[in-house]
N, C-alpha and C positions, 0 to 999 in steps of 0.2 A: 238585563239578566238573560243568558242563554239557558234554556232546557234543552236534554238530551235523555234517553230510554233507551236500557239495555236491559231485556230480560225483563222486564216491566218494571224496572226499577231508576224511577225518577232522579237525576243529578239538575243541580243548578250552580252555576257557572256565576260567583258574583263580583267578579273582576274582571267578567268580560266587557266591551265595548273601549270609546276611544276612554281613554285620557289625557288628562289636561296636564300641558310642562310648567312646572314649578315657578317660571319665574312671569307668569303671569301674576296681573294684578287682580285684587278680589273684583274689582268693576269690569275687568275685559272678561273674568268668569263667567259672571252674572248675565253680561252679556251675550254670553255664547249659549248658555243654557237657555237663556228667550226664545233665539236661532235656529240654536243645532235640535234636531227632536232625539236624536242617538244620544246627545251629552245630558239630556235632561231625563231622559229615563232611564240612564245609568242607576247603578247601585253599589255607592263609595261606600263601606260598609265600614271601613277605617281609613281614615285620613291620611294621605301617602302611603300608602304600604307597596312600597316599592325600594329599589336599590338604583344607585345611575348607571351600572353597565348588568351585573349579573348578583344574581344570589346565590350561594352555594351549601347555607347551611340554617335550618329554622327548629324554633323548638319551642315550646310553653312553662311556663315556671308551675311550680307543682300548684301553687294556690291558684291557678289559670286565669291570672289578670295578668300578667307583660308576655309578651311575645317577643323574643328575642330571635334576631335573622343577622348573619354574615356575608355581606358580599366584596366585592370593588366595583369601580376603582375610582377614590382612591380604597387602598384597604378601609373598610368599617364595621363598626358594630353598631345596629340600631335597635333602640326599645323601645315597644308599642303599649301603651296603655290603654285595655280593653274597657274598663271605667269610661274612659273618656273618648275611646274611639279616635284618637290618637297619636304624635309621635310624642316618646317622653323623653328620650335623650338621645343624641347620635354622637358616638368615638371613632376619632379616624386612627389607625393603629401603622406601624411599622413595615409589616409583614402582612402576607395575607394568612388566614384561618384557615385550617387544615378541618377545625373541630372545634367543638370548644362545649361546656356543659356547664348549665348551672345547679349551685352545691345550696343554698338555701331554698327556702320556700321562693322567696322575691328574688328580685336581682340584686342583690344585695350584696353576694356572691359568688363571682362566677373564674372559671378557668379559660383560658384559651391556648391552644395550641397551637404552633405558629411555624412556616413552610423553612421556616429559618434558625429550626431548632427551640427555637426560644417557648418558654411557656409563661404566662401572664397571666396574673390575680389580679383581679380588680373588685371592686368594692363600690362602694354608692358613689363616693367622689371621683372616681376614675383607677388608675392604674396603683395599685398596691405594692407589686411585687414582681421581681423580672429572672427570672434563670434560665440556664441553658440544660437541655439533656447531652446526650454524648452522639448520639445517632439521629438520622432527621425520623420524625415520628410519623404516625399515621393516624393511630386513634388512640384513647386513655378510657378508663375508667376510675370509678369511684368508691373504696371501700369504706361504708361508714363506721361498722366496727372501730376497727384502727386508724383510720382519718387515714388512710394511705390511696396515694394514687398510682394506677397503675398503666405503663408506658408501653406503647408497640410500635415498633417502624423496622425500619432497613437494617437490621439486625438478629440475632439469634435470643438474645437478650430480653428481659422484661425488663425495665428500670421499675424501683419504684421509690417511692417520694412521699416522706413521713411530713405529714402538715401540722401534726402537734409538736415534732421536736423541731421540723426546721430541715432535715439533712435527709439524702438519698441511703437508703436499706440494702441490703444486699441483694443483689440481680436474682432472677429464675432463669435458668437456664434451659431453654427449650433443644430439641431435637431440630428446628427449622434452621433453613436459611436465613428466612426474613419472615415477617408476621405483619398481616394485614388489619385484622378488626380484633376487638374482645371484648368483652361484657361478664357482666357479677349478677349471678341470680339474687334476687331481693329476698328469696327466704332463707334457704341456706349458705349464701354471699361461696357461693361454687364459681373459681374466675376460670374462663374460657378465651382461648386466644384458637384465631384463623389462622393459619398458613398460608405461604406460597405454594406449599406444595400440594396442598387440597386435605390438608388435615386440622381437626380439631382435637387441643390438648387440654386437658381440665386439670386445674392444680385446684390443692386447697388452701388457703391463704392463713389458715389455722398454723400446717406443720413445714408449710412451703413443699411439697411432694406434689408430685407429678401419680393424681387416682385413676387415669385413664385416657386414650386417643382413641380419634373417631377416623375412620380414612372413608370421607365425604367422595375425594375426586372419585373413589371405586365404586360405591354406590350412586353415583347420581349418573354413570354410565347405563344405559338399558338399550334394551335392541330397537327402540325408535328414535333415541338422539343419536346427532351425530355430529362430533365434536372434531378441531382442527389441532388440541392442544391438551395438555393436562389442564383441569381444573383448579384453580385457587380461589382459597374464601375471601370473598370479598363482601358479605354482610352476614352479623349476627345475634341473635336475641331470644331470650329466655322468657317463658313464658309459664307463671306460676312455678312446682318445688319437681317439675319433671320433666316440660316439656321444652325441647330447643328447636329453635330454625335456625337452617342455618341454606346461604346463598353463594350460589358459584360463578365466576367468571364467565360462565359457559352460559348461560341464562337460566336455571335449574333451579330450585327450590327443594332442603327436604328438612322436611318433619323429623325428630327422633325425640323419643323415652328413651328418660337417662337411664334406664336399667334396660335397654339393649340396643346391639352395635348397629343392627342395621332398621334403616329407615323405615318409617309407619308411612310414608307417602313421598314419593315425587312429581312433583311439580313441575314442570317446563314452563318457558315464556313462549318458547318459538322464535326469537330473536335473535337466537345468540351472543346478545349485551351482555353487561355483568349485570348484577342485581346491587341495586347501589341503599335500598333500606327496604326493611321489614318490619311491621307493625302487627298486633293481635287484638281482635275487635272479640271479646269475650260474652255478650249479650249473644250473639248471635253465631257461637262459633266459626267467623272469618279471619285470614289471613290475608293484611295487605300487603302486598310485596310489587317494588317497583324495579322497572331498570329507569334507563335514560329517554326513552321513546312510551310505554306504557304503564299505567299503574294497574293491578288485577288483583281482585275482590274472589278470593273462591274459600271452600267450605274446608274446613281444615280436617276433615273425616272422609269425606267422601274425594275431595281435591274437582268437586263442580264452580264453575263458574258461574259468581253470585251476578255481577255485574265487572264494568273494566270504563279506563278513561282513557284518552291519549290526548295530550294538550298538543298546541300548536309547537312549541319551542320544546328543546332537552328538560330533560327532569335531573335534577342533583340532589332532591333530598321529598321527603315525606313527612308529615309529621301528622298525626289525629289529636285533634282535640280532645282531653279525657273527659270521658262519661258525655257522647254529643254525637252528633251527624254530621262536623265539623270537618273540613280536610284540608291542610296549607302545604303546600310545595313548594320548594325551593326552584328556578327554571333559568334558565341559560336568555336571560331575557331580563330586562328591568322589571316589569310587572310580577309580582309574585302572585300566583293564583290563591283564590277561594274557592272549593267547593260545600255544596250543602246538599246532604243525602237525608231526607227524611225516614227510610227505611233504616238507617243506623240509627240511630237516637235522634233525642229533641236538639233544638236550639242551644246555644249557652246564653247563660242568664243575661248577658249582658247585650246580645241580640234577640231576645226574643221576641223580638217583630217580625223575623222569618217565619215560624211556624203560621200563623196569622195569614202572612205577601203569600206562602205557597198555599194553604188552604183554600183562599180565594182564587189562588189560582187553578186549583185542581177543579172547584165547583164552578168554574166559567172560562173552560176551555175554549181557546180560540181557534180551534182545526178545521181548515178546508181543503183539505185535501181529504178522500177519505180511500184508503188503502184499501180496504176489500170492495169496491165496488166500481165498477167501470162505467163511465158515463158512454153512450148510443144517442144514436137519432135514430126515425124513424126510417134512414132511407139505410140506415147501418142493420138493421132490423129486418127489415126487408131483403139485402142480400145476407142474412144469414138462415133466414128462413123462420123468425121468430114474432111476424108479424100480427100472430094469432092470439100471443101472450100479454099483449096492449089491452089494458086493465085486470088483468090478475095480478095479485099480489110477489111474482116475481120480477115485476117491473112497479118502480118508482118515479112517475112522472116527473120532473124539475128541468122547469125554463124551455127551452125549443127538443128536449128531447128524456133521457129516459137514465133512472140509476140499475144496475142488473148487478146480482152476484159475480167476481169475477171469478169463480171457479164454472159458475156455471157458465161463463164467458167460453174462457178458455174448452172447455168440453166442446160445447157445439164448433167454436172456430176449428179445432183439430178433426172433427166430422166432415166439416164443409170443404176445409180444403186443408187437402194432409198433408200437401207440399210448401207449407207455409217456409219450414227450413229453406227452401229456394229460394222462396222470393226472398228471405230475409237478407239470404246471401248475396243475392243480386242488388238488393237494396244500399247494403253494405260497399260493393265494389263501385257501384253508381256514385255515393256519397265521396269514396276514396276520389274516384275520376273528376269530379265535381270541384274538389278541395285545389287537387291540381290545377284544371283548369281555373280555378280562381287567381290561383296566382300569376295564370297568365297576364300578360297586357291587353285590357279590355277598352276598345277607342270606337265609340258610338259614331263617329265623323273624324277624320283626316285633319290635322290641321292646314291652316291656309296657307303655310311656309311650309317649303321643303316638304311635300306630298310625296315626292315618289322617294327621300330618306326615312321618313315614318311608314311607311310601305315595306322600304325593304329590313329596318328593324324588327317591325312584327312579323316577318315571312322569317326571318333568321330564329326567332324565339320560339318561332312553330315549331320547328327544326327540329334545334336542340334540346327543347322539352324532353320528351319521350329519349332521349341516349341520353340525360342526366344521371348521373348517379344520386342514388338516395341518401349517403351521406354528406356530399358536394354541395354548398352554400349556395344561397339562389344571391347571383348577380344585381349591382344592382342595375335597372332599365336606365336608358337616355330619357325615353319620352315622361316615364313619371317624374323624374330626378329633375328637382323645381330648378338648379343649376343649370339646366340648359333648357329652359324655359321660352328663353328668349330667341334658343335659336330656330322656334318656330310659332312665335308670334311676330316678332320683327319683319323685313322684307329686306333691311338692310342683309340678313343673314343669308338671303337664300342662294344656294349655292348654282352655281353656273356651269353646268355641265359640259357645254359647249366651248369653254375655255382650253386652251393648248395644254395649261398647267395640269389642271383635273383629269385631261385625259389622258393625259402621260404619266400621272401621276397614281392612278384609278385604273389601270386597262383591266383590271378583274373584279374592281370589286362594285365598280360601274354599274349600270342596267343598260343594256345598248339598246335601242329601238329598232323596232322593226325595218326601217327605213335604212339605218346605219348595220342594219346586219343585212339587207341586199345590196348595200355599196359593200361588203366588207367578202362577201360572194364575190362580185364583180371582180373586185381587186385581185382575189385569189385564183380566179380564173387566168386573169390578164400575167400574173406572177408567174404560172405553169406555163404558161406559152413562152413568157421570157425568159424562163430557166434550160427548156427547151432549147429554144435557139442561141443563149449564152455561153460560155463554155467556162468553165471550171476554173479559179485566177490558183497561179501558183505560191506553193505556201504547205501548210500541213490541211488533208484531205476532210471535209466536211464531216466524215465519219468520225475521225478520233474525237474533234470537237463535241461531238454529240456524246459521246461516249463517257467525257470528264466532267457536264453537266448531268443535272439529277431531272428528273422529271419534272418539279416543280418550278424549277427554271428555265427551264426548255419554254414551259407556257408561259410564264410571264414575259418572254425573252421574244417570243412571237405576238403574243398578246400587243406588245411595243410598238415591233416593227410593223403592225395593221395600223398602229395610230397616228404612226407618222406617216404611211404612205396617203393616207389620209388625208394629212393634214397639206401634204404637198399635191395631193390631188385638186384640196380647195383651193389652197392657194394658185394654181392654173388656174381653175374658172374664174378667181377675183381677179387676175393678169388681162385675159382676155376680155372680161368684162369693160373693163379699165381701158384698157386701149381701143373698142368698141367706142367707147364712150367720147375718149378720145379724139377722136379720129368724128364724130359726130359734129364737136363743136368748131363754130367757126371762129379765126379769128380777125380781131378789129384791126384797122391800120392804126398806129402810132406814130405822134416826131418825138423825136428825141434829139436833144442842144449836148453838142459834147463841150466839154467844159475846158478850160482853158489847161492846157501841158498835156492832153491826154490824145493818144493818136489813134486813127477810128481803120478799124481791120474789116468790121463786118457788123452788118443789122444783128445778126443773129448770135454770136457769141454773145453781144453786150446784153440782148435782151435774155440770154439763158443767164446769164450771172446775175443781171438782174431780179430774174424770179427765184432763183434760189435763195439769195441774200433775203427775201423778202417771206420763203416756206418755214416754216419749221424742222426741227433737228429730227423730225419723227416722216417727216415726210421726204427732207432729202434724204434721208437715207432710205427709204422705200424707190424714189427713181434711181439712186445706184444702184439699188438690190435689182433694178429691172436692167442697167445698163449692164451689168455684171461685174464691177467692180466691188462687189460686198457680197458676202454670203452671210446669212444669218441662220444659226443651228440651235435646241434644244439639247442639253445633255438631260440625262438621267434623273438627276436631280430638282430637275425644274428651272431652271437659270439659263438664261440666254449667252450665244458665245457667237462674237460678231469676228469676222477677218477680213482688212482691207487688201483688194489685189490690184495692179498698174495693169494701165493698158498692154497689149501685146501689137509688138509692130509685126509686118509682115514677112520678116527674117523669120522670128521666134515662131509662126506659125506652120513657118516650112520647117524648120529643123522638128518641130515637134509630128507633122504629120510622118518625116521620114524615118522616126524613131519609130512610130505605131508599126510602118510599113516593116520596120528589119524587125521588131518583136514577132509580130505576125508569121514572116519565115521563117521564125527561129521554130515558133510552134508546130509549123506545119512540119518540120525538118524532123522534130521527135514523134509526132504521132506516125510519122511512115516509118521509123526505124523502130520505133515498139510494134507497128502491126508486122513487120519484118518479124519481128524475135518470137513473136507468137506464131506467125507460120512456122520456123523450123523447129517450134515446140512440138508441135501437134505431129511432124514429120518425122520426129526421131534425130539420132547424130547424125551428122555423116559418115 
């Protein structure tokens, strides 16, 4: 059982907590109730009083023993017996209920209205009687004079529907478009139909004439609502031989005597919902009127607000138990709520173990918290300057410290320090900044793989934190994201920076080391002095080139070309190494038996094919690479690109040096006839 107070007016909640799905057995029930302490101090007050998807329609039979409620899906109708606390029968029907009302004391009785035109009688055994109206309907009443029923929908039309002879009577003809709600005063059976267009038309069912309209949308206008649309009535209800409410799309409420046009009160919800039912609690002069989000409890004279609810799920229907404290909703939820207001009336006989559960509950309150008083220590006491007050009766000693007035709190704190709004504020922005950084990536230790990539993850995060936008989705992280988990707990993973691959592949997004950014110095120095003394190969001029590249290729474009000079830097010192090394070792004498057909040129060829035959493919090709018959190159991409070259005889190296030689004066030939063309620039014509 939940409690709730508004206005000191106690509500109980007795459909709150979980419940248990249906197709449980009564032994795994039992079970859970042992268990669970939420399932066992529930309060099933009737047995399933629920629907399997939604409810949308509840009511009480006049002798207030069956509860009749409408939901889906599939479409149903089910009847609760209050005697027995409950289900007494459940119809699955065609169509869903628009409406429907029951015409006997029991359910013995009843009509339904149906989304499909159709209207249905039913009776104790089930389905009676089946017809169609002409228009899809909205809501009906009941005339008991004439046994006639009276029909509203998408239409101008009232249909109405003789149940003693059997056949449809001749329409009323309204002034509307269409008509939303209607109702029959119970004393002098006065029928009133709602509008689309925000008016109420009263006929008399006596001469079939139309005695009078009410233009609701003009009145429930005033200078503090403020509406998007015209008003149409969308709930209405008579209340004794004068009084009507009547409820607006717009979320509005008015009161009127039938013997004048404009309203004894307006009502607003604040919502702007429709108002989807209205009730009259007559003990106590209140009005209950709900939309879909609120039900509100106010005084029908004054329009004070007595108390109010708001369930968790939409509301579609209201219904008060007569003569009780009783209150069942209809809600956009399988659970159908109960509540119990002891300030409306007693119990209904049939529970009256409630008055009883809440009296005991009211004489043994279980509050600890207690709202007017602030609990202090003594050292809270001490900076406010109320250390003097320690046993006088403005202070309540309990536990390590002290109960005080919180008015008188609040006094002294605004005494002591006036700038409390500061610090609140600051307090506030600290919190904000707090939240953020929480969301950062927080790593008490490095992991043992890949240190300097968890490194530069969390320096990239630092970053981009603060330029995030506020609306922009937070990423998800590497380091958290259990998916790459491995890649820095393994060692198989860790990534090798030092490889050809990574650094041609990485030239920016890298960490270079200290070490590799004063080779990278070196380089650029030694590059200036070679540019210096090289001269410019022919072709289109370095300029334009630069010119059809963008900034951010220009550096990755450079960034490159440091990684390869690099790389062939190293590879010189592994050369010289090598042949250092070389050149160190001695070697042993050998014989060698030359085998029969084969004719012997030299020790030394045999023994080099011999050792090759015996290297591997990774090695002779590293002593071609040094005899110069093979170059080995990276592209772009990462992937190696080998070319084999033949030796060159000593012909081929003379023709090639005397080609360098006639290039060479070809060069020299243009830069003295351009420096020619720019002296007799500077000198004018002749």
């Amino acid at each position: 059982m939940q409690v709730s107070s508004l206005n000191e007016v106690k509500i109980y909640s007795l459909s709150a907590g979980r419940s248990l799905p249906e197709w449980l057995s009564d032994r795994k029930k039992r079970a859970l109730q042992k268990k669970n302490v939420d399932v066992r101090r529930r309060i099933e007050l009737i047995q399933d009083f629920d629907m399997p998807t939604v409810s949308t329609k509840i009511k009480v039979s006049r002798d207030g023993q069956y509860i009749m409620a409408a939901g889906t899906y599939k479409p149903r109708i089910r009847c609760f017996d209050t005697y027995q606390l409950s289900l007494k029968f459940e119809r699955c029907l065609d169509s869903e209920v628009v409406t429907f009302d029951i015409l006997s004391d029991d359910y013995s009785k009843i009509v339904f209205l149906q989304c499909d035109r159709y209207v249905e009688f039913h009776s104790q055994h089930g389905r009676y009687y089946r017809t169609r109206i002409p228009k899809f309907g909205r809501d009906f009443s009941y005339h008991y004079p004439s046994c006639d029923l009276y029909f509203v929908g998408a239409s101008s039309e009232v249909y109405r529907l003789n149940l003693e002879q059997g056949r449809y009577l001749n329409s009323l003809q309204t002034d509307a478009s269409e008509n939303n709600v209607c109702d029959i005063n119970p004393i002098h059976c006065l029928f009133a139909t709602g509008t689309a267009e925000g008016k109420v038309e009263c006929w008399d069912p006596r001469t079939r004439n139309r005695v009078g309209v009410l233009d609701c949308a003009l009145s429930s206008v005033t200078a503090d609502t403020e509406i998007d649309g015209l008003p149409s009535i969308s709930a209405l209800k008579f209340n004794g031989a004068l009084n009507m409410a009547v409820g607006t799309s717009t979320g509005q409420v008015l009161l009127y005597d039938l013997r004048s046009s404009n309203p004894l009160i307006v009502k607003d919800h604040q919502y702007g919902l429709p108002i989807k039912s209205i009730q009259f609690q007559d003990p106590l002069d209140l009005i209950i009127s709900a939309d879909s989000r609120i039900v509100k409890m106010w005084n029908k004279d004054t329009g004070k607000i007595f108390t109010s609810m708001e369930p968790e799920h939409d509301i579609n229907d209201v219904c008060l138990y007569p003569n009780s404290g009783m209150l069942l909703t209809a809600n956009e939820d399988p659970k159908m709520n109960i509540y119990y207001i002891p300030v409306l009336g007693p119990a209904p006989r049939w529970c009256s173990f409630l008055d009883n559960l809440t009296e005991e509950l009211e004489e043994n309150p279980e509050s600890t918290v207690y709202d007017d008083y602030k609990f202090v220590t003594r050292k809270d006491l001490e900076n406010l300057g109320l250390a003097h007050l320690i046993g006088s009766p403005l202070l309540r000693a309990y536990m390590h410290g002290f109960f005080m007035d919180i008015r008188l709190y609040h006094k002294v704190k605004m005494m002591v320090n006036p700038f409390a709004y500061e610090e609140y504020r600051k307090e506030k922005i600290r919190q904000k900044i707090e939240e953020t950084r929480a969301q950062r990536v927080q790593l008490k230790k490095l992991p043992k793989v890949n240190k300097d990539l968890a490194l530069k993850l969390i320096e990239e995060e630092e970053e981009q934190q603060p330029t995030r936008k506020k609306k922009q989705k937070n990423l998800p992280n590497i380091l958290t994201d259990d998916r790459f988990k491995v890649m820095f707990e393994n060692p198989d993973f860790q990534v090798d920076e030092k490889s050809e691959e990574f650094r041609l592949l990485n030239p920016l997004v890298s960490k270079i080391s200290e070490k590799r950014k004063k080779k990278l110095k070196i380089l650029e120095q030694q590059e200036a002095q070679e540019q210096e003394e090289e001269e410019e190969p022919e072709g289109k001029p370095s300029d334009a080139e630069s010119s059809e590249t963008s900034d951010d290729e220009r550096g990755w474009v450079e960034e490159v070309r440091k990684q390869r000079k690099l790389l062939r830097q190293e590879e010189k010192v592994k050369r010289q190494e090598r042949f250092k090394e070389g050149q160190q070792t001695t070697l042993k004498p050998q014989f060698l038996e030359l085998k029969t057909g084969e004719e012997f040129r030299s020790f030394k060829d045999s023994a080099k094919k011999q050792k090759l035959m015996k290297k591997t493919l990774g090695d002779r090709l590293k002593l071609e690479e040094k005899l110069g018959t093979l170059s080995v190159s990276d592209t772009t991409v990462g992937s190696k690109q080998m070319t084999f070259k033949l030796k060159k005889s000593g012909q081929q190296k003379k023709q090639q040096e005397a080609e360098k030689q006639h290039h060479q004066e070809r060069k020299n030939i243009r830069r003295s006839a351009s420096h020619l063309k720019s002296k007799r620039g500077r000198r004018g014509p002749f």
